[in-house]
Residue frames as a rotation matrix with the C-alpha (Angstrom) as fourth column:
UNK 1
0.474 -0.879 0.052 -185.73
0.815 0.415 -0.404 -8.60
0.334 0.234 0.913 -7.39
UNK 2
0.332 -0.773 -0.540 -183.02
0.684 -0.197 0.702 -6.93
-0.650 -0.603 0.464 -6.20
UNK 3
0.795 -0.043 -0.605 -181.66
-0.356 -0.841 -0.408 -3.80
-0.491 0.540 -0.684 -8.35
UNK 4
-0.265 -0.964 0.034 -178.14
-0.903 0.261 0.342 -5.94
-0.338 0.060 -0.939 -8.75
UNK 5
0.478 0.657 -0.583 -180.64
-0.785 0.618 0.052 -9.02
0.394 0.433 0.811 -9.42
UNK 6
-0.732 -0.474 -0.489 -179.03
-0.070 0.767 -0.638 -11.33
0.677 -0.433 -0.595 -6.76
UNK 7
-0.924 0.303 0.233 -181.72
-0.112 0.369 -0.923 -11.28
-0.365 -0.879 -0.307 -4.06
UNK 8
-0.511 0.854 -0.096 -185.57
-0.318 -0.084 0.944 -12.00
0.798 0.514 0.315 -5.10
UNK 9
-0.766 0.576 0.286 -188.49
-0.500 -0.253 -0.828 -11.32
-0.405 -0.777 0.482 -2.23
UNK 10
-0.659 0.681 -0.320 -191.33
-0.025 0.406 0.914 -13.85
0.752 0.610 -0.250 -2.41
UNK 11
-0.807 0.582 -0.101 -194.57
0.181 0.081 -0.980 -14.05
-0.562 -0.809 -0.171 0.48
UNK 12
-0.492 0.870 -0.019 -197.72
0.606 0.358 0.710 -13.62
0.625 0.338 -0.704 0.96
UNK 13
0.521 0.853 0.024 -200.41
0.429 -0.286 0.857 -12.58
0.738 -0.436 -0.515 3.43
UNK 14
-0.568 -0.821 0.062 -198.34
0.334 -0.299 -0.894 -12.95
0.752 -0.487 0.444 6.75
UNK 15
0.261 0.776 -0.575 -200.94
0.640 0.306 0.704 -12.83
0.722 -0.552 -0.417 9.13
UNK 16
-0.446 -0.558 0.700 -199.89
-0.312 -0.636 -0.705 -10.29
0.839 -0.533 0.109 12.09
UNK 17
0.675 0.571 0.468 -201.75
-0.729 0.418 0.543 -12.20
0.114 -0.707 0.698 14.60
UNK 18
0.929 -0.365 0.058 -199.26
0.367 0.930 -0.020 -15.41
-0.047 0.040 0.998 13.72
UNK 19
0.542 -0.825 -0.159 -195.62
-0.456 -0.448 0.769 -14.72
-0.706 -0.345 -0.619 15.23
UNK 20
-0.389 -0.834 0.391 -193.61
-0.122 0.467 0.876 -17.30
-0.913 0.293 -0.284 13.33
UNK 21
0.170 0.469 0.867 -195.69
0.747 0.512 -0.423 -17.38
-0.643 0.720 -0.263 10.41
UNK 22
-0.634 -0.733 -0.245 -193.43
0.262 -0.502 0.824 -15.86
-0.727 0.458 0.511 7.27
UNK 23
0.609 0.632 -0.479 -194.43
0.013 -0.612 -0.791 -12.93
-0.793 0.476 -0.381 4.95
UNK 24
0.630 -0.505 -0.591 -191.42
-0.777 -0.394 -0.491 -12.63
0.015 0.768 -0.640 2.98
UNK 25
0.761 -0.514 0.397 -188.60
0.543 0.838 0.044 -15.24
-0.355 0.182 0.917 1.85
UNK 26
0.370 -0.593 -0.715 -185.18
-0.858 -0.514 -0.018 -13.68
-0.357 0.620 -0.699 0.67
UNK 27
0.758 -0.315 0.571 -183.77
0.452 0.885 -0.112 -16.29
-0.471 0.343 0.813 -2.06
UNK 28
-0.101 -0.990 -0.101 -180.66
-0.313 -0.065 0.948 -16.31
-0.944 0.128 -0.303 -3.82
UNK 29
0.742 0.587 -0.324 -181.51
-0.422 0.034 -0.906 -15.64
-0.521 0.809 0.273 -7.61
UNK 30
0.199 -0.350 -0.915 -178.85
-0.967 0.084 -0.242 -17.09
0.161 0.933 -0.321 -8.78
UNK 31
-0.909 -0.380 0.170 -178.84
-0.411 0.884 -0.224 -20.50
-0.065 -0.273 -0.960 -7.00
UNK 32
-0.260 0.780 -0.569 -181.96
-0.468 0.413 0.781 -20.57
0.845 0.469 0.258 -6.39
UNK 33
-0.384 -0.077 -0.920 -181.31
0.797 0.475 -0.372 -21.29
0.466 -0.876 -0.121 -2.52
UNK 34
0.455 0.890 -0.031 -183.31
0.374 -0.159 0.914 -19.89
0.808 -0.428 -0.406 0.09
UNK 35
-0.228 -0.562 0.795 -181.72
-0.446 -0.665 -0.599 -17.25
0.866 -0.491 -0.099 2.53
UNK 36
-0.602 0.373 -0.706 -182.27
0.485 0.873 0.049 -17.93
0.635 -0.313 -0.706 5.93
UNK 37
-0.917 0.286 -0.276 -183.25
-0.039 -0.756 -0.653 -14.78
-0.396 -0.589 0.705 7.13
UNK 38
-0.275 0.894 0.354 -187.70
0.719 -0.053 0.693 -14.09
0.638 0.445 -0.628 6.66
UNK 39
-0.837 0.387 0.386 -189.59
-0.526 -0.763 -0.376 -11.25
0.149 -0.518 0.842 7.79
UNK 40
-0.597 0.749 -0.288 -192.64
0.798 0.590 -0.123 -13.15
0.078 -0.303 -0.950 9.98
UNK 41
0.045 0.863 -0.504 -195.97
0.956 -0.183 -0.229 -11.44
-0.290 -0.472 -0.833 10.53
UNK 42
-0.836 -0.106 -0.538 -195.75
0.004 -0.982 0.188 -8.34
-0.548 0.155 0.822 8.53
UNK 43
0.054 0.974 0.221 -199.41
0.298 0.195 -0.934 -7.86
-0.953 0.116 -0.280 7.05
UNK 44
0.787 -0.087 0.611 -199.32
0.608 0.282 -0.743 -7.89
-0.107 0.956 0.275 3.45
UNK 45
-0.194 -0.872 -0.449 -196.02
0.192 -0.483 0.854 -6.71
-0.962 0.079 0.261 2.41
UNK 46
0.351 0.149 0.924 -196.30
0.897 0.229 -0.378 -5.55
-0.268 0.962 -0.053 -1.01
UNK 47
0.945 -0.270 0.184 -193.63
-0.043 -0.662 -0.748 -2.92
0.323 0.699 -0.637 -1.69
UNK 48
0.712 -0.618 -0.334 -190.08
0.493 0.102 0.864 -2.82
-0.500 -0.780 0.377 -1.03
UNK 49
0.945 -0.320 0.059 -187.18
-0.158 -0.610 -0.777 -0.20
0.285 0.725 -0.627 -1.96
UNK 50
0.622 -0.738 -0.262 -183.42
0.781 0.561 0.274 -0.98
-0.055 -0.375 0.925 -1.71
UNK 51
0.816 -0.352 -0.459 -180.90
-0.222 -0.923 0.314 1.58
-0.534 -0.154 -0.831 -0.62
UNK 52
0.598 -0.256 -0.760 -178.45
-0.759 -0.484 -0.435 3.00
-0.256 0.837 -0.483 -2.93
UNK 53
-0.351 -0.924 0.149 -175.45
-0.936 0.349 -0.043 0.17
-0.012 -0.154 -0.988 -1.87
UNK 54
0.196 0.389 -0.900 -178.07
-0.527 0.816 0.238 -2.73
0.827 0.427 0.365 -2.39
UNK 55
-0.846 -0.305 -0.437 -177.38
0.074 0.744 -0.664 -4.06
0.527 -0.594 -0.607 1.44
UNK 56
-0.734 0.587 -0.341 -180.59
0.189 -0.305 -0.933 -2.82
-0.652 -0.750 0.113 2.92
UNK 57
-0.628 0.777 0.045 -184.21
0.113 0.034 0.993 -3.44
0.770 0.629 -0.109 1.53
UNK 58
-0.880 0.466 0.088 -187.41
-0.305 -0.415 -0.857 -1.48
-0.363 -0.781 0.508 2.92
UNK 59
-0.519 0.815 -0.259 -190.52
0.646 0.572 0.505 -3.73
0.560 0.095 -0.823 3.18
UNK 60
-0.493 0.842 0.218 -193.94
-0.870 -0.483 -0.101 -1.47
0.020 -0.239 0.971 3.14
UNK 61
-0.666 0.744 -0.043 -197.21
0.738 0.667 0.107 -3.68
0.109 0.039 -0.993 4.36
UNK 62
-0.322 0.777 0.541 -200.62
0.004 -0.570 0.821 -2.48
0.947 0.266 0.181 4.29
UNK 63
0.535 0.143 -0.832 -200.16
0.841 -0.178 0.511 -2.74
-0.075 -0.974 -0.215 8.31
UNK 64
0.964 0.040 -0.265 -198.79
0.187 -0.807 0.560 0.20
-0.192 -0.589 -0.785 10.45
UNK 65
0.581 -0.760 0.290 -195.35
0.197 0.478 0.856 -1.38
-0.789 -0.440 0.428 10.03
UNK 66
0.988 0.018 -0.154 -192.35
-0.148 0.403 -0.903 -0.97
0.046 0.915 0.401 7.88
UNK 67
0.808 -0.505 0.304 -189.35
0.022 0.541 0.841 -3.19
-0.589 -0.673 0.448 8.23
UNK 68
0.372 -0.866 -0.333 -185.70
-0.928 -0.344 -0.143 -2.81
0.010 0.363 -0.932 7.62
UNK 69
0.922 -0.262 0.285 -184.06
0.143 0.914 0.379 -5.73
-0.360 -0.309 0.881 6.47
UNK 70
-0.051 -0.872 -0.486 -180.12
-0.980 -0.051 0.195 -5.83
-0.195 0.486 -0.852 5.80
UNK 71
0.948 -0.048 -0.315 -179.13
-0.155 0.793 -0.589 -8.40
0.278 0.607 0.744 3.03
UNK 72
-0.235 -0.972 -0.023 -175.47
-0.512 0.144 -0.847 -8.57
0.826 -0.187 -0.531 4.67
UNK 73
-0.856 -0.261 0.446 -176.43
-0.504 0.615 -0.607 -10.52
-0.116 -0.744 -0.658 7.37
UNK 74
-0.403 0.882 -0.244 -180.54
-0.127 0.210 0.969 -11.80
0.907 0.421 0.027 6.20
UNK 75
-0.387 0.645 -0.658 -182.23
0.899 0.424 -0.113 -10.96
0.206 -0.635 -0.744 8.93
UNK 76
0.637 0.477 0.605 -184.92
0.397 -0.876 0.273 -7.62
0.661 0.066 -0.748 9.80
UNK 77
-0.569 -0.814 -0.113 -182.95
0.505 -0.238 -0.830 -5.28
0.649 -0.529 0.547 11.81
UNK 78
-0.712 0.542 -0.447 -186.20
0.080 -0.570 -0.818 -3.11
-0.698 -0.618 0.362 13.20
UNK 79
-0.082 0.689 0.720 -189.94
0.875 -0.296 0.383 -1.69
0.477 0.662 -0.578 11.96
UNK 80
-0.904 -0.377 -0.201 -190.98
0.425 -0.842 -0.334 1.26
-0.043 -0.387 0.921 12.09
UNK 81
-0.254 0.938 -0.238 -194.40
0.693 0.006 -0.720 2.63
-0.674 -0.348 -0.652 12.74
UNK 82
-0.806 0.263 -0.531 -196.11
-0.394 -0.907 0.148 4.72
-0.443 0.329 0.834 10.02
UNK 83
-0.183 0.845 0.503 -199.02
0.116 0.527 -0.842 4.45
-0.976 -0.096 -0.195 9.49
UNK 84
0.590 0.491 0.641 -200.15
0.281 0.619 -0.733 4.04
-0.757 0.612 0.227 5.59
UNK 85
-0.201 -0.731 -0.652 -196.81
-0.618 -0.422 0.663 4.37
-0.760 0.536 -0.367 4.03
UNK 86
0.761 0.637 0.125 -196.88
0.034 0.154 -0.988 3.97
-0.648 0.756 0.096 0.37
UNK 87
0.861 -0.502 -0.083 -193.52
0.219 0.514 -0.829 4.98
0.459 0.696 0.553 -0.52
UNK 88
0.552 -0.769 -0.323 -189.59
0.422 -0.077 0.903 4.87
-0.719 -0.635 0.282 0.67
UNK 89
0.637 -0.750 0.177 -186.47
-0.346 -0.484 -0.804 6.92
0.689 0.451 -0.568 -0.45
UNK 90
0.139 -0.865 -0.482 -182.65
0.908 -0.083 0.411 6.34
-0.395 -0.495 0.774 0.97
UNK 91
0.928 -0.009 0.373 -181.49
0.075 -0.975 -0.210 9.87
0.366 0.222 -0.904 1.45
UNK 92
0.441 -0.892 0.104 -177.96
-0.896 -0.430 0.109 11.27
-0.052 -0.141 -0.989 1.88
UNK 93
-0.017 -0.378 -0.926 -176.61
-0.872 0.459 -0.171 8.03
0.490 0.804 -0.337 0.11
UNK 94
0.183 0.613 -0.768 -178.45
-0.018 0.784 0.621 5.78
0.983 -0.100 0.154 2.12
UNK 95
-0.894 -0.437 -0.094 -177.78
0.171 -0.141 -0.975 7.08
0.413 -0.888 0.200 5.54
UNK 96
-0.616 0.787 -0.039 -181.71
-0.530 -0.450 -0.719 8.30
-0.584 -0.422 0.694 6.11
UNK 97
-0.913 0.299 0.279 -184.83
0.347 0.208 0.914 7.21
0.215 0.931 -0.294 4.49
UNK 98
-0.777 0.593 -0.211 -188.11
-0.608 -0.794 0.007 8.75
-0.164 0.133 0.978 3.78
UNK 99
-0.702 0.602 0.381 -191.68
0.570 0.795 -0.207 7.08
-0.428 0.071 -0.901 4.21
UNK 100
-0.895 0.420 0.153 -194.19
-0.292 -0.809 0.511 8.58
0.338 0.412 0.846 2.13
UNK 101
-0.807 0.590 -0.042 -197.78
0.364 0.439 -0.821 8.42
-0.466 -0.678 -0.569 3.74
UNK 102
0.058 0.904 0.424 -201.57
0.789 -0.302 0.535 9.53
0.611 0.304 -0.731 2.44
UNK 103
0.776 0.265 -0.573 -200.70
0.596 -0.604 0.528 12.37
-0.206 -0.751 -0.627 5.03
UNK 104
0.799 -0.585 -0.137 -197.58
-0.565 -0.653 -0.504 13.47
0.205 0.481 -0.853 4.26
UNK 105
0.330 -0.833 -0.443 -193.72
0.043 0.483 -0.875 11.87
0.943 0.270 0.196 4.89
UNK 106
0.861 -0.465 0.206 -191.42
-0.190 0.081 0.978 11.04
-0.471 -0.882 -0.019 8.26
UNK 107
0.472 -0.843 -0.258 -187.56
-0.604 -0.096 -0.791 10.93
0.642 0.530 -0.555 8.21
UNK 108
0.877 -0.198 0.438 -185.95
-0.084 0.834 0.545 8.16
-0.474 -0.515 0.714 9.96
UNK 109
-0.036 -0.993 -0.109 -182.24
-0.998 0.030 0.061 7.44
-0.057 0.111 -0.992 10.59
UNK 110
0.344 -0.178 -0.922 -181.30
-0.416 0.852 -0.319 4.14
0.842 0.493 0.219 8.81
UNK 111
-0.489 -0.667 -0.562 -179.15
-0.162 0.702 -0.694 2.89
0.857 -0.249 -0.451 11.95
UNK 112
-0.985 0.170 0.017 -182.03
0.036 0.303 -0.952 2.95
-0.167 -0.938 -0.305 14.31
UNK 113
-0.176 0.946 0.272 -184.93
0.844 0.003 0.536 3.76
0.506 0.324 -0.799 12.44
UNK 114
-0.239 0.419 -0.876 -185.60
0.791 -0.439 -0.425 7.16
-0.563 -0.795 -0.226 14.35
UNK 115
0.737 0.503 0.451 -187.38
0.649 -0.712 -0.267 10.27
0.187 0.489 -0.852 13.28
């Protein structure tokens, strides 16, 4: 769920071999209606942190990948390559965020994902 408890993230596996073949679902907890944005082919997703303003939600998988989705329009906006991130921060009130890694961390600019 969502910190505000309006969006809820369901999936699964998510194959990265299979292009069209959804990992994540964003529903609408209070209807109960199915977003149409999904995040396809992200190998297991199985963390996600929302930035401070609740419009943007980082999805960690146990692939290379983690993906920026924005809940103001439902759809991924970019991934970003680190390899075994584990955890995310929004920094400077959600203008940066921080991947944490079994190596150490990378900083990345929210509007493009760059270091």
């Amino acid at each position: 769920f969502s910190p505000d408890g309006q969006w809820l993230f369901t999936g699964g596996y998510g194959a990265p071999s299979v292009a069209d073949e959804p990992s994540l679902y964003v529903w609408d907890a209070e209807t109960g209606t199915r977003c149409a944005g999904t995040i396809n082919a992200l190998n297991w997703p199985w963390r996600i942190e929302f930035s401070p303003d609740g419009s943007k939600a980082l999805i960690m998988s146990l692939s290379i990948y983690t993906a920026l989705y924005d809940l103001n329009v439902h759809e991924e906006r970019y991934r970003v390559r680190v390899q075994d991130a584990r955890q995310a921060m929004f920094l400077d009130g959600g203008a940066r965020f921080a991947l944490g890694t079994i190596h150490g961390f990378t900083v990345h600019a929210v509007v493009d994902g760059r270091q």
